[in-house]
C-alpha positions, 0 to 999 in steps of 0.5 A: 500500500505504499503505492497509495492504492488501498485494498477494498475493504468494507467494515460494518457497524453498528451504533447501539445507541436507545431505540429511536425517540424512546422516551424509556431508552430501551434498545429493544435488539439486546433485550430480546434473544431472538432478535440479536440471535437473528442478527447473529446468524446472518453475520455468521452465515456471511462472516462479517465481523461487527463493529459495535459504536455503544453509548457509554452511558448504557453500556453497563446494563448491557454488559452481559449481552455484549458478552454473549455478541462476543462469544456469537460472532467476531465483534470489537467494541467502540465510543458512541459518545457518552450520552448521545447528547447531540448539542455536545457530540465530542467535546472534552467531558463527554469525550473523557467521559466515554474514555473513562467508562468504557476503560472500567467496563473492558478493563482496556482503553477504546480505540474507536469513536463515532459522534452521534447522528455523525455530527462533528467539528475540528475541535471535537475531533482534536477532543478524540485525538487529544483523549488518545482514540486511534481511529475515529468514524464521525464524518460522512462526506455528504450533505445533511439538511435536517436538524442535524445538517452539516455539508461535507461535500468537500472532505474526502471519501476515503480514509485520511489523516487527522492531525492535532498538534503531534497527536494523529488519528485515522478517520474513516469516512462513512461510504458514499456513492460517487457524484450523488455521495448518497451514505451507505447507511442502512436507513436510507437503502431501506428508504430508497429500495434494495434495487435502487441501490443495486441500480446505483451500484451498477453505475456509481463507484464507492471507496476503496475502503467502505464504512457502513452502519446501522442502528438496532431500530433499523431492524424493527423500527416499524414497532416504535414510529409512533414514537418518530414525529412528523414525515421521518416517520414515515421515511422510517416506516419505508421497508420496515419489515425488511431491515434483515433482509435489506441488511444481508442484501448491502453485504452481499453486494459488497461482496460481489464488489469484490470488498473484505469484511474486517473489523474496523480496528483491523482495518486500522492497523492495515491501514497504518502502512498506508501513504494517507492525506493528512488533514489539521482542520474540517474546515473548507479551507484545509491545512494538510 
């Protein structure tokens, strides 16, 4: 990889964060066997391994369950912030926070981070770099318009380089289609279709290294949109009953892509030999 060509790798995650607009946080995938059991079996039947990006602050009364994930299937543990607070996605407390709690759960520090909703900004990603993360996945080079909107548009698709200070950090990107950067997010192939995206695969590239996630309410989420307000409920409620399937269906396409499944910390440390642009700022204008 010292030429700068990278291999085709794919890693998949998921961010175990509560079940969506739950007012009880419930995370309904890891109290129910059959459900994570189903899951299981489809990573296995497949062997995908699974990053798992867990809110800290729940990650105590799960403990048991992320056990038995791990004695199911090849599975690393990462930081989904500390409390999926939106309003501080990265900053330094929730950051250290995160850091410290899952230190006490693992008995090991974390190597990963993801912001929630993949929200972020230059000081929150030297927030993780400073904190001692050796890679993070909290940017997703597309546009956004909601209330968690953010334009990316101009930061790379593939993974870089973040520098702060003489601290570095490994930043691999959500994948994106090129030309339309649609995320390769499982809620938006469950909105636009399996086929559709099969379609846009067929005509459209995707990076060398490709980054795909899910939530666990991805996989039921027909059962808790009463709780989703306004038209997300209904963009939700677009093969709801479909999320396994759909899921398998990404990865297998994937597959004929010609991509490896691997862990997202394995990825990593592939990676490290690998000849990466460095970026300083998220900013438009860039130091590299």
């Amino acid at each position: 990889m010292t030429d700068g060509k990278l291999p085709k790798i794919a890693c998949l995650s998921i961010d175990v964060e509560p079940d969506l607009r739950c007012p009880d946080q419930r995370i309904r995938l890891l109290e129910d066997d059959t459900r994570l059991d189903a899951l299981c079996s489809l990573l296995r039947r497949n062997n995908v391994p699974l990053t798992c990006f867990v809110v800290m602050k729940h990650a105590a009364r799960h403990a048991r369950v992320f056990t038995s994930l791990a004695n199911k299937v090849e599975a690393e543990f990462a930081v989904h912030s500390f409390s999926h607070d939106q309003r501080s996605p990265a900053t330094a407390e929730e950051v250290g926070r995160s850091w410290d709690t899952y230190c006490d759960l693992w008995n090991r520090p974390p190597r990963g981070y993801r912001s929630p909703n993949c929200v972020i900004d230059t000081q929150g990603l030297r927030n993780i770099v400073d904190r001692g993360f050796v890679y993070d996945s909290s940017i997703v080079p597309s546009i956004r318009f909601d209330q968690y909107s953010y334009n990316n548009l101009y930061l790379p698709t593939e993974p870089y380089v973040f520098s702060s200070a003489e601290k570095h950090i490994l930043e691999f990107p959500i994948a994106c289609f090129g030309g339309i950067r649609l995320p390769l997010v499982l809620s938006y192939v469950k909105l636009f279709g399996l086929r559709a995206v099969q379609a846009a695969n067929s005509v459209l590239t995707l990076p060398q290294v490709a980054a795909v996630y899910f939530h666990p309410y991805d996989l039921y989420v027909g059962e808790i949109a009463d709780n989703i307000p306004g038209w997300k409920k209904y963009a939700h409620l677009r093969n709801a009953g479909n999320g396994l399937r759909i899921l398998e269906g990404l990865i297998e396409m994937l597959k004929e892509n010609g991509y490896q499944f691997m862990l997202m910390e394995s990825a990593a440390e592939k990676l490290r030999a690998a000849n990466l642009p460095v970026l300083s700022s998220l900013d438009s204008k860039q130091s590299r």
